[in-house]
N, C-alpha and C positions, 0 to 999 in steps of 0.2 A: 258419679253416675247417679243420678236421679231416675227412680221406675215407678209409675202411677199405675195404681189398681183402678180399674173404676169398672163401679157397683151401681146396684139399686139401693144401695146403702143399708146393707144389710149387715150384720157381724161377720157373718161367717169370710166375710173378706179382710178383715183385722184380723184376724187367727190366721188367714191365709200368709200378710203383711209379715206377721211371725214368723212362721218356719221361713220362710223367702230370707228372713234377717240370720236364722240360724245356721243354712247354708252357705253364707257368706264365708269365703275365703280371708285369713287374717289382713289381707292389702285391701280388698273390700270392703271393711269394716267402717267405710267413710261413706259408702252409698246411705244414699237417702232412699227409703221405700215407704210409700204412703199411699192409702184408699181414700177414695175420695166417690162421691154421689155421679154419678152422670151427667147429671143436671151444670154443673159445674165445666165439663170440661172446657166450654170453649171458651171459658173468660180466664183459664187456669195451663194451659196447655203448654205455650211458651215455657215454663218453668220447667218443665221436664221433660227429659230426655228419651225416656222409653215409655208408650201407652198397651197395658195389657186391663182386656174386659176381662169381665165375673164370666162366665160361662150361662149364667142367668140372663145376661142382656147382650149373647150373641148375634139374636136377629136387630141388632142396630149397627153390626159391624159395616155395613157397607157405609151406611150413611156416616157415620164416627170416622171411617178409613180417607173419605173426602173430605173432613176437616182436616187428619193427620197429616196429610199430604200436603195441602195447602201450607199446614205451617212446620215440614220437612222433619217429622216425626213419623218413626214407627210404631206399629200398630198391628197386636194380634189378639186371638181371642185364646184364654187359659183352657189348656184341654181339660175336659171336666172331669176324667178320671185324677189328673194329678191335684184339682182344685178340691175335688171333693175327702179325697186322701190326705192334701195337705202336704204333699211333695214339694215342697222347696226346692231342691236338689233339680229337681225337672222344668221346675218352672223358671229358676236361675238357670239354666241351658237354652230353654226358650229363649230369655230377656238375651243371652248372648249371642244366639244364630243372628237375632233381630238386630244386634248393634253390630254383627262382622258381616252384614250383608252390602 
């Protein structure tokens, strides 16, 4: 499994990147989790499997969500209590609702 953060390329989404790796269950330990700029996604998208926003660049989820789709990738935005907390735990629940949907 592959899951893209994507930011304003800010830190605070690499510490997020972090706990998300810490929550990881020992079979999971082969996902790839990586943040990346916004600016990037659509040349980058194919490569990965689940897309979740910073809570910072919510108001672009509609527009992001019609790229997602196009190329059969889901796409939500990180609730900002668990992004700002650093809840991996929750955010690894979200990336899951999103791949068993």
């Amino acid at each position: 499994m592959k899951i893209l953060l994507v930011c304003a390329a800010g830190m605070s989404t690499s510490l997020v990147v972090e706990k998300i790796k810490k929550a990881l269950s020992p079979e999971e330990q082969n996902w790839v989790i990586k943040a990346e700029p916004v600016e990037l996604l659509p040349t980058i998208i194919d490569e990965w499997d689940v897309i979740l926003l910073g809570p910072q660049i919510s108001y672009k989820k509609a527009e992001l969500s019609k790229l997602a789709e196009e190329h059969n990738r889901p796409l939500d935005v990180i609730k900002p209590m668990d992004y700002g907390m650093g809840k991996g735990e929750n955010i690894l629940k979200q990336v899951k609702s999103l791949i068993n949907k």
